[in-house]
GUSEKOL-89377 format. One record per residue: residue number from 1; residue in one letter; x, y, z of N, C-alpha, C, O in turn. Coordinates in nm, 4 decimals. Layout:
! GUSEKOL-89377
+-----+------+----------+----------+----------+----------+----------+----------+----------+----------+----------+----------+----------+----------+
: seq : type :   n.east :  n.north :     n.up :  ca.east : ca.north :    ca.up :   c.east :  c.north :     c.up :   o.east :  o.north :     o.up :
+-----+------+----------+----------+----------+----------+----------+----------+----------+----------+----------+----------+----------+----------+
: NUM :    a :        X :        Y :        Z :        X :        Y :        Z :        X :        Y :        Z :        X :        Y :        Z :
...
+-----+------+----------+----------+----------+----------+----------+----------+----------+----------+----------+----------+----------+----------+
//
This chain:
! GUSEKOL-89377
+-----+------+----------+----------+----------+----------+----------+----------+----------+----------+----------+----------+----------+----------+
: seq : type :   n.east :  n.north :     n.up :  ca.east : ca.north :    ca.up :   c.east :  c.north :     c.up :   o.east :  o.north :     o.up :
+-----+------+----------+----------+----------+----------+----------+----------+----------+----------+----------+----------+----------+----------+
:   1 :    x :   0.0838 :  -0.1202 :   0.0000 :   0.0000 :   0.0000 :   0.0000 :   0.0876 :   0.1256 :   0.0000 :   0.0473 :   0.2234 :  -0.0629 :
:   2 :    x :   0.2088 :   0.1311 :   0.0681 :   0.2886 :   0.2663 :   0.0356 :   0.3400 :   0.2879 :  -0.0782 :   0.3460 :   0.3980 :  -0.1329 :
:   3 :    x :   0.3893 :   0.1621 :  -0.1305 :   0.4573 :   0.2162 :  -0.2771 :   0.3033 :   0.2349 :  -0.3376 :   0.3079 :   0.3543 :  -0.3672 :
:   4 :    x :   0.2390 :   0.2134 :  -0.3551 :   0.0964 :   0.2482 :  -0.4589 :   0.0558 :   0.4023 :  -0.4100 :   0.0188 :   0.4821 :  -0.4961 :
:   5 :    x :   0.0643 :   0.4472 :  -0.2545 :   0.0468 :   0.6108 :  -0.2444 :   0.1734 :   0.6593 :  -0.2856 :   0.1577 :   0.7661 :  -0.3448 :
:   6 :    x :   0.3225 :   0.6168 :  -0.2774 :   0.4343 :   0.7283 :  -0.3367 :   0.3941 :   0.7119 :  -0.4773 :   0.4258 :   0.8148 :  -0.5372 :
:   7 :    x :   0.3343 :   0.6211 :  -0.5610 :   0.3385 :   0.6480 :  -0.6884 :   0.2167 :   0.7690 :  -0.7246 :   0.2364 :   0.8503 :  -0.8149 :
:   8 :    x :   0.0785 :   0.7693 :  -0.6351 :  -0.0123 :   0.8581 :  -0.6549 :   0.0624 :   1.0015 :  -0.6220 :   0.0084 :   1.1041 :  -0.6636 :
:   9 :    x :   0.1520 :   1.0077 :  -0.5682 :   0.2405 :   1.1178 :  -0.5022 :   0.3015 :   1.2313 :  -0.5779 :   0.2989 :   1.3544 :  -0.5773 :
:  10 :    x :   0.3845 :   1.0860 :  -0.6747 :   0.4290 :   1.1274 :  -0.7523 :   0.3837 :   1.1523 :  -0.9160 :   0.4424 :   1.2224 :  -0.9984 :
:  11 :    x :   0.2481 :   1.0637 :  -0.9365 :   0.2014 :   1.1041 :  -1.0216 :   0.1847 :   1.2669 :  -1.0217 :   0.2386 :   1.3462 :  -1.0989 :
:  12 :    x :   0.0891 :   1.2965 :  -0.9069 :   0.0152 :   1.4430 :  -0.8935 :   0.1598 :   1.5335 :  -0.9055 :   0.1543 :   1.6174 :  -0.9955 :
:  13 :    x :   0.2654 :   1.5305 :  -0.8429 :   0.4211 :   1.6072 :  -0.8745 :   0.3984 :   1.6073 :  -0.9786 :   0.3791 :   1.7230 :  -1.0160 :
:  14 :    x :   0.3851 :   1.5143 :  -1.0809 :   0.4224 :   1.5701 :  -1.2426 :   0.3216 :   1.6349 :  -1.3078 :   0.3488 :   1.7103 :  -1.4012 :
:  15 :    x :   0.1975 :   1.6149 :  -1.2686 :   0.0777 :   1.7036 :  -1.3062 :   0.1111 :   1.7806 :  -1.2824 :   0.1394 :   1.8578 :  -1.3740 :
:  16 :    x :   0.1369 :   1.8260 :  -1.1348 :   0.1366 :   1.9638 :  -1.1099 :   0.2089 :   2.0316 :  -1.1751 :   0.1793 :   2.1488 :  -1.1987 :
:  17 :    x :   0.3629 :   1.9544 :  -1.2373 :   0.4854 :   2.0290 :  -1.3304 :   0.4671 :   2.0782 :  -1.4140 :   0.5096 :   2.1859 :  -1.4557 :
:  18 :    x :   0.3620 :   1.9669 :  -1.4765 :   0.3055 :   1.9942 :  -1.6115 :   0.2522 :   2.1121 :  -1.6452 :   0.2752 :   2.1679 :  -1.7525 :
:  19 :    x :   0.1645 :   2.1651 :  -1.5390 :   0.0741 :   2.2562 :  -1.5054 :   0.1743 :   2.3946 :  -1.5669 :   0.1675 :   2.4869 :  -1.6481 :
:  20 :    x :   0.2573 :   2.3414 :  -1.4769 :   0.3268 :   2.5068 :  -1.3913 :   0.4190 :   2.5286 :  -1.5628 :   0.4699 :   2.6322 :  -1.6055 :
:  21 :    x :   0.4152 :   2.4310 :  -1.6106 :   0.5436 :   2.4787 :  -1.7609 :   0.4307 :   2.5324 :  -1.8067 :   0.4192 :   2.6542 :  -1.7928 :
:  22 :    x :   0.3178 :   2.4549 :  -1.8733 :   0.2073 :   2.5413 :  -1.9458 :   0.1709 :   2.6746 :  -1.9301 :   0.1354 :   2.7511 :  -2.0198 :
:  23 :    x :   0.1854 :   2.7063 :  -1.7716 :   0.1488 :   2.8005 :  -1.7194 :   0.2022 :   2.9140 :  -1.7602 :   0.1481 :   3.0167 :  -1.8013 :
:  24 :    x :   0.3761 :   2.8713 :  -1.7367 :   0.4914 :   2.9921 :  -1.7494 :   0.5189 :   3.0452 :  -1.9108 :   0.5381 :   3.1611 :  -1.9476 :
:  25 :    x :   0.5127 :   2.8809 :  -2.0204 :   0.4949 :   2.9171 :  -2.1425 :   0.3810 :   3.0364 :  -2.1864 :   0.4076 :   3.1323 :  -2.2588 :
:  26 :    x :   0.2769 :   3.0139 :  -2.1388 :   0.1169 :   3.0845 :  -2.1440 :   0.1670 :   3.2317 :  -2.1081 :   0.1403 :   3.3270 :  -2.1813 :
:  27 :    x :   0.2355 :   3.2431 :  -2.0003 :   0.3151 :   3.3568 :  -1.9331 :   0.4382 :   3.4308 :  -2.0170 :   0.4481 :   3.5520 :  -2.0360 :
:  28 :    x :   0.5245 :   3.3328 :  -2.0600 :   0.6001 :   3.4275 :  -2.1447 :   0.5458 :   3.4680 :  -2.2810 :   0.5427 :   3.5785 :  -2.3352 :
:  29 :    x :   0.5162 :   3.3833 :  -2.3098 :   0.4040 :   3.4171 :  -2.4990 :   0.3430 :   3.5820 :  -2.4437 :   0.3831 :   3.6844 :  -2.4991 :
:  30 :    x :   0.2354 :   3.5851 :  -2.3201 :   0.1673 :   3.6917 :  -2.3350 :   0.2304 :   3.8350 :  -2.2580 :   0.1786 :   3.9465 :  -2.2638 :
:  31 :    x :   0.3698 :   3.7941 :  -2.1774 :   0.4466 :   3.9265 :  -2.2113 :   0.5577 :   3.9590 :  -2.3123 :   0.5854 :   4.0686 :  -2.3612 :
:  32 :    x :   0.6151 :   3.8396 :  -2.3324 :   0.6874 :   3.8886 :  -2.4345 :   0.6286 :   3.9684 :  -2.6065 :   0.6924 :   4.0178 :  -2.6994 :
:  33 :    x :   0.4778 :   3.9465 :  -2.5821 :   0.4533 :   4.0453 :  -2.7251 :   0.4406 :   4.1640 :  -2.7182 :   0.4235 :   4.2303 :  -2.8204 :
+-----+------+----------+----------+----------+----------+----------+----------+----------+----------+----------+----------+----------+----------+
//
């Protein structure tokens, strides 16, 4: 049962990464024009 929650753990870490690049890309596109 713990390795099956560090993997939910770490799934959501990479979502969240995912998130945060989209985010910053989304972020530089709309100041850099």
């Amino acid at each position: 049962a713990k390795d099956w929650e560090k993997s939910i753990i770490s799934a959501e870490a990479w979502i969240t990464i995912a998130h945060i690049r989209i985010l910053t890309r989304r972020l530089a596109r709309y100041c850099y024009r």
